[in-house]
C-alpha positions in Angstrom: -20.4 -29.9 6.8 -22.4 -26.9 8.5 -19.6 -24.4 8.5 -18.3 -26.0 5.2 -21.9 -24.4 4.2 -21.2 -20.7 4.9 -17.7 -20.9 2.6 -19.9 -22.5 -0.4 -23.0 -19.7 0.1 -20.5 -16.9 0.6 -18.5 -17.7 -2.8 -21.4 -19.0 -4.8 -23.9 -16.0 -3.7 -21.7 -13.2 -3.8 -20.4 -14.6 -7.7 -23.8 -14.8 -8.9 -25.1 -11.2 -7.3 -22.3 -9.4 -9.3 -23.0 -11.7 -12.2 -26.4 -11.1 -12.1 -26.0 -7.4 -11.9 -23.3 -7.0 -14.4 -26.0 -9.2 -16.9 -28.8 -7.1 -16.1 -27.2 -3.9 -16.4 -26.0 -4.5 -20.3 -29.4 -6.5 -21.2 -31.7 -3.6 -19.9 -29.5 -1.1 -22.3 -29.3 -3.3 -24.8 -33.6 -3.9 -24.9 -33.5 -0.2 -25.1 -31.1 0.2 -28.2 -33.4 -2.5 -30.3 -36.7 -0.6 -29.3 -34.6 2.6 -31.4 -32.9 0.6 -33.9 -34.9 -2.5 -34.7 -32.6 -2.7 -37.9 -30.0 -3.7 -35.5 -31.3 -6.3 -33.4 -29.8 -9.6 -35.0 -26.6 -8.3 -34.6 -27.3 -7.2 -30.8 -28.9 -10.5 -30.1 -25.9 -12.0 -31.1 -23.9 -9.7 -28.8 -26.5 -10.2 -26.1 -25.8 -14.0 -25.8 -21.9 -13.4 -26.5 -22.3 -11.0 -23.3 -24.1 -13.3 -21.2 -21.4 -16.1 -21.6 -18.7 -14.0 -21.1 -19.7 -12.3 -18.0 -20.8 -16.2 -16.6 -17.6 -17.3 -16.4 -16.8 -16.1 -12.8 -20.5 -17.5 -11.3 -19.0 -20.7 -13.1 -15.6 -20.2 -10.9 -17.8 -19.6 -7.9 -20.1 -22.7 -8.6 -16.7 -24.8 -9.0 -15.1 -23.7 -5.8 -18.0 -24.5 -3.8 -18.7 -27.8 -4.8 -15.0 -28.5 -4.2 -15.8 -26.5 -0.5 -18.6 -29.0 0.5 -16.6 -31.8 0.3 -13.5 -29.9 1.8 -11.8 -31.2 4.9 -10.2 -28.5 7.4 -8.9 -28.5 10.7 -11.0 -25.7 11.6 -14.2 -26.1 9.3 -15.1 -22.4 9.7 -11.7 -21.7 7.3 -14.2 -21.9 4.6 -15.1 -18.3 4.9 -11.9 -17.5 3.6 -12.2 -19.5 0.6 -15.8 -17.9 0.0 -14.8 -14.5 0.2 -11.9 -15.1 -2.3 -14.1 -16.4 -5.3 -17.1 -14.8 -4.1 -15.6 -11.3 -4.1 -13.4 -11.3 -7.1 -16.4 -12.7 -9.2 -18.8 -10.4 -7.8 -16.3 -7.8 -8.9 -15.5 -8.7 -12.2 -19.1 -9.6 -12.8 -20.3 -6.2 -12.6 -17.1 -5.1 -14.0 -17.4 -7.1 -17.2 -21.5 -6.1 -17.2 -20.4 -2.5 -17.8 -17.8 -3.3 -20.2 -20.4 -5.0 -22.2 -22.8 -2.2 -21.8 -20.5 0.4 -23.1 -20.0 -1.7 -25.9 -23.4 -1.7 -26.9 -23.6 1.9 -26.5 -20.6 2.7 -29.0 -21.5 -0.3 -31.0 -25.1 1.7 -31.8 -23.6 5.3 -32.3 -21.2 3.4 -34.6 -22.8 0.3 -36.7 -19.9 0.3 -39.4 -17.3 -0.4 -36.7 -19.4 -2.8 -35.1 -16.8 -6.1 -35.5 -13.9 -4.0 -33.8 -15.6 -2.7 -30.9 -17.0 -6.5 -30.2 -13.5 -7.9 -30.8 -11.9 -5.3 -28.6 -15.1 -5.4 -26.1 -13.8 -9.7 -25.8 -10.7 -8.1 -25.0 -11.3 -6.5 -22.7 -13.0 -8.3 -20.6 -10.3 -11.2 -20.8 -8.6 -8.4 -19.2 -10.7 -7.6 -16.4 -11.3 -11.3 -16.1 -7.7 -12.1 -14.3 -9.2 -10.8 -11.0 -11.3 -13.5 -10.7 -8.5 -15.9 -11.5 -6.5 -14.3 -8.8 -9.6 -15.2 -6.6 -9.7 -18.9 -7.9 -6.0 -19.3 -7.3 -6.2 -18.1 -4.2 -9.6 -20.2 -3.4 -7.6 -23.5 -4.3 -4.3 -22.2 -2.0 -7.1 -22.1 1.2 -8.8 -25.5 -0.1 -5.2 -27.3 -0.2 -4.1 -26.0 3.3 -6.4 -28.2 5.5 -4.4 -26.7 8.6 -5.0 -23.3 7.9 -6.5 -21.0 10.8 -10.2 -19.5 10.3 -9.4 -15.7 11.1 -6.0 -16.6 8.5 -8.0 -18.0 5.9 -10.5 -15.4 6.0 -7.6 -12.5 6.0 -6.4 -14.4 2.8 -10.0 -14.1 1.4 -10.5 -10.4 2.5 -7.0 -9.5 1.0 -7.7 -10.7 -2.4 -11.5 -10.4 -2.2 -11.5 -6.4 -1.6 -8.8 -5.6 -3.9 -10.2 -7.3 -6.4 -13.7 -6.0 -6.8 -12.2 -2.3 -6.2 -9.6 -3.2 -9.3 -12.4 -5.3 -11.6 -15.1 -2.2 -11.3 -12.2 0.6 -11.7 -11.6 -1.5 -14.3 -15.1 -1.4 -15.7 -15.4 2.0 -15.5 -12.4 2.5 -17.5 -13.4 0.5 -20.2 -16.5 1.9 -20.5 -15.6 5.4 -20.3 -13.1 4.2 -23.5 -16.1 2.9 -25.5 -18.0 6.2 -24.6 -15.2 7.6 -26.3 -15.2 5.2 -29.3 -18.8 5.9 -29.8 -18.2 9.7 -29.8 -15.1 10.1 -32.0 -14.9 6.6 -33.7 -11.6 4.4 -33.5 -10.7 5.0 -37.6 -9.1 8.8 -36.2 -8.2 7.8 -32.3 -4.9 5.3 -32.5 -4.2 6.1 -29.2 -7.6 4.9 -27.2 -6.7 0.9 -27.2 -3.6 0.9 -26.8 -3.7 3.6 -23.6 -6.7 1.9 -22.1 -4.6 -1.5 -21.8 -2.4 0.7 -20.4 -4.8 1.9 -18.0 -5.9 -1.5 -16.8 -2.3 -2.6 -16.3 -1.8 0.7 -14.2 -5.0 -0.1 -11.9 -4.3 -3.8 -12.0 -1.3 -3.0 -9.3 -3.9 -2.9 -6.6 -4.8 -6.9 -6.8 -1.2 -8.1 -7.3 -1.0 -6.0 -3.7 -3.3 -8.1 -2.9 -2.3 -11.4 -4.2 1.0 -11.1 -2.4 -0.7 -10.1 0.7 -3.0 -13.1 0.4 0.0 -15.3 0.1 1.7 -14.0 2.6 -1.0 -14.3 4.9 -1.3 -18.0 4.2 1.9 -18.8 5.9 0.8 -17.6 9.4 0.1 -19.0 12.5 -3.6 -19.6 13.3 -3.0 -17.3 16.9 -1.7 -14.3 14.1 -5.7 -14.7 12.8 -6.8 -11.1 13.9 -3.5 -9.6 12.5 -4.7 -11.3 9.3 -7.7 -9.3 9.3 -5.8 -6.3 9.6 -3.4 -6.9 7.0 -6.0 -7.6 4.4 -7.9 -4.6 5.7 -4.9 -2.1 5.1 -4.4 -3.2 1.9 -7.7 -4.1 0.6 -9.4 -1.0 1.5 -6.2 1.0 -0.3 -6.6 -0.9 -3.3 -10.5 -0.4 -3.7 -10.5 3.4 -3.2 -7.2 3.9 -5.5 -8.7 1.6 -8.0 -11.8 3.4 -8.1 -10.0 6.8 -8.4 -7.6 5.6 -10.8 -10.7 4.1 -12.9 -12.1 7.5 -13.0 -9.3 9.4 -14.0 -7.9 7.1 -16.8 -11.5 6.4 -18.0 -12.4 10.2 -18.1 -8.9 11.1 -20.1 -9.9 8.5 -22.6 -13.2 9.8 -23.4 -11.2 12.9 -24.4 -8.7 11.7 -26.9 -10.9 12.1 -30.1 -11.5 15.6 -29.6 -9.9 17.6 -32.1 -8.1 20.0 -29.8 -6.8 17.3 -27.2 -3.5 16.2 -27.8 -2.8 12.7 -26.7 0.8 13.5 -26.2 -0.2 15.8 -23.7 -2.8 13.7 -22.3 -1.3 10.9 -21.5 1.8 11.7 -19.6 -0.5 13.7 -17.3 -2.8 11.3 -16.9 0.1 9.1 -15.5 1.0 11.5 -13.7 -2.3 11.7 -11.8 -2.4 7.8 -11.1 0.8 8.1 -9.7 0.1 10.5 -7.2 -2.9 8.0 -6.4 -1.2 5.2 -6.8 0.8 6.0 -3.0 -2.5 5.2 -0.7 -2.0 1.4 -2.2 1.5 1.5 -1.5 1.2 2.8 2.1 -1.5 0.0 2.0 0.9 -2.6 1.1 3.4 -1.3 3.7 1.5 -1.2 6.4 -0.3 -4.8 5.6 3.8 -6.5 5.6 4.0 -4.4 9.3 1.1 -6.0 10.2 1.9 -9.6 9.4 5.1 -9.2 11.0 4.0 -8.4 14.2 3.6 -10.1 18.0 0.6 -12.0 17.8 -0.1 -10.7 21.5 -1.2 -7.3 20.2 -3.6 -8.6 17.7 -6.7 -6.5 18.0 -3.8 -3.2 17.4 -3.2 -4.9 14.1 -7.2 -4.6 13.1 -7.5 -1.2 14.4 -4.0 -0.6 12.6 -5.9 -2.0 9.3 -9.1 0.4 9.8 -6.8 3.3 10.5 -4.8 3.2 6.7 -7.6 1.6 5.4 -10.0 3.7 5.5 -8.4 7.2 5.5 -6.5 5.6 2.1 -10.1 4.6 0.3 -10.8 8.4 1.3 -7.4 9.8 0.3 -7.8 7.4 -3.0 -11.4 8.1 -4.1 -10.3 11.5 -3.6 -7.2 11.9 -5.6 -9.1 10.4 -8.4 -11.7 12.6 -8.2 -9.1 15.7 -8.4 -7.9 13.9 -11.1 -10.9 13.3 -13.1 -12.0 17.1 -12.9 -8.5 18.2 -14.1 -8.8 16.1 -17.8 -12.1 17.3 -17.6 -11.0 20.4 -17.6 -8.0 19.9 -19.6 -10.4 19.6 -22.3 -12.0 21.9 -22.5 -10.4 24.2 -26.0 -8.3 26.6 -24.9 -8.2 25.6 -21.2 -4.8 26.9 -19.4 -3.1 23.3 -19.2 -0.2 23.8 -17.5 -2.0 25.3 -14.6 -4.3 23.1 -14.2 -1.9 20.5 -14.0 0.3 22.6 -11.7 -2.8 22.9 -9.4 -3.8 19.4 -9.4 -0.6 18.5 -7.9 -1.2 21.0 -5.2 -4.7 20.0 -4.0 -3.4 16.5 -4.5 -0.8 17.2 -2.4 -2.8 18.5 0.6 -5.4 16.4 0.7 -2.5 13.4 0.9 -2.5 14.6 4.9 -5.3 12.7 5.4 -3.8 9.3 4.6 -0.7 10.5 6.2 -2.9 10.9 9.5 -4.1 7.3 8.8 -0.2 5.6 8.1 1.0 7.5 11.7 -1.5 5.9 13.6 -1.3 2.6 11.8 2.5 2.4 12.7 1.8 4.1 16.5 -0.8 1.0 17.1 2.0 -1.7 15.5 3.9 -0.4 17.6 2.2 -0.1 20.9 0.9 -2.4 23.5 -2.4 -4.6 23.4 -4.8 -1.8 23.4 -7.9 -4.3 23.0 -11.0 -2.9 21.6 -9.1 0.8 22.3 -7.0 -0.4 18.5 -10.4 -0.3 16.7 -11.6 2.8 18.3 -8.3 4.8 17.6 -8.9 3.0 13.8 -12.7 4.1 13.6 -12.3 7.7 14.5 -9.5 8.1 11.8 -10.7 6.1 9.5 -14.2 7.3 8.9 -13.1 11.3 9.7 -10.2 10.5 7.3 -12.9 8.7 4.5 -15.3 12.2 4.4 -12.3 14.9 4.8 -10.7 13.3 2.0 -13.8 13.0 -0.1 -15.2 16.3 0.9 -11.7 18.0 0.1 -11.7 16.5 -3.5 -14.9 18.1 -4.1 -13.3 21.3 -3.7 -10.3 20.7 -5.7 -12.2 19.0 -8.2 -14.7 22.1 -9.0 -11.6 24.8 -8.1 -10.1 23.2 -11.4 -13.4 22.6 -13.4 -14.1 26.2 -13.3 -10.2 27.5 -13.8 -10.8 26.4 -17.0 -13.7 28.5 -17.8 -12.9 31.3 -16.1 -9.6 31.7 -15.8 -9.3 35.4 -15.2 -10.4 34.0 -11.6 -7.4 31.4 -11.3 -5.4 33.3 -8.2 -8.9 33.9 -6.6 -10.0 30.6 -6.9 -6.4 28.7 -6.0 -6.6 31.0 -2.4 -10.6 30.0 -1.9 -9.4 26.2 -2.7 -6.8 26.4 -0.2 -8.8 27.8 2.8 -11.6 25.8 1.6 -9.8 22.4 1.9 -8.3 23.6 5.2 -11.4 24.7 6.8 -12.5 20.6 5.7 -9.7 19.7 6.9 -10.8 20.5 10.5 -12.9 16.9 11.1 -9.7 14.8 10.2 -7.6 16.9 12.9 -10.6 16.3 15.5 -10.7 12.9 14.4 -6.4 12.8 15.1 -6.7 13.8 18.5 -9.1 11.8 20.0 -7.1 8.6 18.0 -3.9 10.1 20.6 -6.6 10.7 23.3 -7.3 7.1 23.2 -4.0 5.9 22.8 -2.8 7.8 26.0 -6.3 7.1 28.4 -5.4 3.3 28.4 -9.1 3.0 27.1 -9.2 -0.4 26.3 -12.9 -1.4 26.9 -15.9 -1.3 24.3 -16.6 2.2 25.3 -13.4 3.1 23.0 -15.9 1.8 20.5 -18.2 4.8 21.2 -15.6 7.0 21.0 -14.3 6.4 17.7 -17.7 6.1 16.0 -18.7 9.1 17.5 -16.2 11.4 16.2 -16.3 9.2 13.0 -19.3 9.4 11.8 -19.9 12.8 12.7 -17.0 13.8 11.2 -17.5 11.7 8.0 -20.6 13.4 7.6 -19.4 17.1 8.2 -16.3 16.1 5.6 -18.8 15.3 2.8 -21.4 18.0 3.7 -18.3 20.9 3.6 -16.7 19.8 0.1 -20.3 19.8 -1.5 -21.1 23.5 0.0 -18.1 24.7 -0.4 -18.3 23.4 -4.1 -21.4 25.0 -4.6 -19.7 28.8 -3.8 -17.3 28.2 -6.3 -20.3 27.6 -8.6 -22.0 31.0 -7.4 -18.5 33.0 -7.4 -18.2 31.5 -11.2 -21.8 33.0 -12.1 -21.3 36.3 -10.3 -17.7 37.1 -9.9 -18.4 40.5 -9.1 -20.0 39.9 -5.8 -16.7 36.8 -5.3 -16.5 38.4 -1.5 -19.8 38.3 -0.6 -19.9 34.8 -1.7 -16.8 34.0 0.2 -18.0 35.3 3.3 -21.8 33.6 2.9 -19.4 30.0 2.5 -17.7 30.7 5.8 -20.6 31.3 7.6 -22.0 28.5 6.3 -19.3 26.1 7.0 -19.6 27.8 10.8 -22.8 26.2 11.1 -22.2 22.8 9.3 -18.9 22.0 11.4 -20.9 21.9 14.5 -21.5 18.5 14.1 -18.4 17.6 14.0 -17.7 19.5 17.2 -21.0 17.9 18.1 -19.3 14.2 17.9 -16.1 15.9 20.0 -17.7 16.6 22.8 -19.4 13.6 22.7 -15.9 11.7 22.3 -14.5 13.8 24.7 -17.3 13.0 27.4 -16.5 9.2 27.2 -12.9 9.5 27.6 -13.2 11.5 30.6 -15.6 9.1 32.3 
């Protein structure tokens, strides 16, 4: 009954925090709107309550499941955790998810009273939507409950694999939605055909992150309990993928929707491109995926290779996808913008998409090079720290780049050529921290490191190069912003950012030596 405990708080606490957050979120906006518009506030009473009931629904899923937990029987009681992070992650998800959804509703609903009925009916729609996520969770919750055999570390992988993928797809989800009533409140829906119609399309797009999931979960259920820490690394590899492509993708279809009632914009234009750009983003799921089968299917006497395997596409994949996205979202931004030189833009988008894709590359070699290797021990989850977390900031620091390279070709597009050549040195001088991070992974690997130490190691040259990543993209950004201003003195800019970068990317070298100092002792 103790253990049985932590499964019930897990599902039940997490589900009512996102709940709770999602509730608070649309109630404080709404309070605000009938302090403006008092004319309004039977109707956004009635909404208020309506929004409150909806977004309840997955605290009820997580009050279900653990009353059904704490009178559970398992083999291992501690196989409980799994079932709590399943419903308690999903609904945490879709709580907030659905909270913004309900927000954004409110927002449109008060720039546009005479539509009022349409954008509720569509706001219930959309959160019926977002709401499979946390039915993915309860399925998956009941799977655990029913298999009384099942192995702790398995159960919790099966938990973890559905559990992360689904909050990153319910919030990308949410931020979709609510950049689609943003839009609906700016342009109306009597003149936008296309907004419904493409944001379902949207969600479906996004939604391919928890069916990753789901079948990872379910594969996951049918191992051995001595395959537990593989488990973890399986739902590792493709949970992390699915939350930072989720949130990307949410970004980028949400921001192309606001768009669509602008005169100028053409949706058929739009559109295609927009899918475009979740395609390219879409791939850090799928190596993800790949990597998560790998995982599954290997000996069970290399386990701790699978988790640092996990960490390794993991995390440089939520980089590589938070990234992408980002790109993504700057290039509708700037598409449009009236008179903007589309075709470019899109042509360029590609290109930084393209280079900062190295990054989860990096992450997929090592993942297969631990599979593939003997028990490294705790050396696995050093090799998967010091990739991982230099691959999360390189990537996100790189898309900063792109993203304002783009954002200000639009503007200024006399300075295209100059800017694409500044964007290309710029993301390869960021690119430096993921190479560092790269060899010591292979410095690891071939030392035979296989004690705690390999730890220190890895979060050395992680960190440090997670925080040099981030730190680069925003300065480098910021020249772009000063070469926009002053394009005049573009070379005296340009030499001010490589200076500058000179002095930030000593800590990353700062977190090499370091590194290096370990492995040598």
């Amino acid at each position: 009954m103790d253990s049985l405990a932590i499964g019930a708080g897990l599902g039940m606490g997490l589900a009512a925090l996102g709940v709770a957050l999602g509730q608070g979120i649309f109630l404080y906006r709404i309070m605000n709107i009938m302090g403006k518009n008092p004319k309004m506030t039977p109707f956004f009473l009635t909404l208020s309550i309506l929004g409150v009931a909806l977004v309840e629904s997955s605290a009820i899923y997580g009050l279900v499941v653990s009353f059904q937990l704490l009178s559970a029987e398992f083999t291992n009681p501690l196989a409980s955790v799994g079932v709590g992070l399943a419903i308690g992650l999903t609904g945490f998800g879709v709580g907030y998810g659905e909270g913004t959804i309900v927000e954004g509703a409110s927002t449109a609903i008060n720039k546009r009273p005479e539509e009022r009925n349409a954008i509720m009916s569509f706001m219930i729609l959309f959160i019926a939507l977002v709401e499979s996520c946390a039915i993915f969770g309860l399925i998956i919750a009941f799977q655990i409950l029913g298999n009384k055999e099942i192995g702790a570390l398995v159960s919790a992988g099966v938990g973890l694999a559905i559990g992360l993928s689904g909050i990153g797809v319910s919030i990308g989800e949410g931020i979709l939605v609510k950049k689609a009533m943003d839009g609906i409140g700016e342009h109306g829906l009597r003149d936008n055909k296309l907004i419904i119609p493409f944001s379902i399309l949207g969600i479906a797009l996004i939604e391919s992150c928890v069916i990753y999931g789901l079948i990872v979960s379910l594969n996951i259920m049918t191992l051995p309990a001595e395959k537990g820490i593989l488990a973890i690394g399986a739902s590792l590899a493709v949970g992390l993928a699915a939350v930072g492509v989720a949130l990307g993708g949410g970004r980028l279809i949400g921001e192309s929707l606001s768009k669509l009632g602008l005169p100028w914009v053409s949706g058929k234009a739009m559109i295609p491109t927009t899918i475009l750009g979740m395609a390219l983003v879409e791939s850090a799921a799928i190596y993800g995926l790949v990597v998560a089968f790998q995982i599954t299917s290997a000996d069970p006497q290399i386990g701790l290779n699978g988790l640092g395997s996990g960490l390794s596409i993991g995390l440089a994949a939520l980089g590589f996808g938070i990234g992408a996205g980002n790109i993504c979202t700057k290039a509708m931004s700037a598409m449009s913008i009236k008179d903007a030189p589309g075709t470019k833009i899109i042509t360029f988008m590609v290109l930084y998409i393209a280079l900062i894709e190295s990054i989860a590359i990096f992450g997929l070699m090592l993942a297969f090079n631990l599979i593939g290797a003997s028990n490294m021990e705790l050396g696995a989850i050093g090799v998967g720290l010091s990739i991982g977390l230099a691959g999360l900031g390189v990537a996100i620091g790189e898309s900063f780049v792109g993203g304002k390279s783009l954002m200000i070709m639009s503007k200024r597009p006399e300075l295209g050529t100059f800017l694409v050549t500044v964007t290309v040195l710029g993301i390869a001088l960021v690119e430096s921290g993921a190479i560092y991070g790269l060899i010591i992974s292979y410095q690891i690997i071939s030392s035979n490191l296989h004690s705690i130490a390999a730890l220190g190691v890895g979060l050395s040259i992680g960190l440090s190069t997670l925080g040099a990543g981030l730190a680069l993209g925003h300065l480098i950004s910021g020249a772009f912003n000063a070469i926009a201003r002053n394009p005049e003195y573009k070379a005296r800019y340009l030499s001010f950012m490589i200076l500058f970068v000179a002095l930030v990317e000593v800590l990353a070298i700062y977190g090499l030596i370091v590194s290096m100092q370990i492995l040598s002792k």
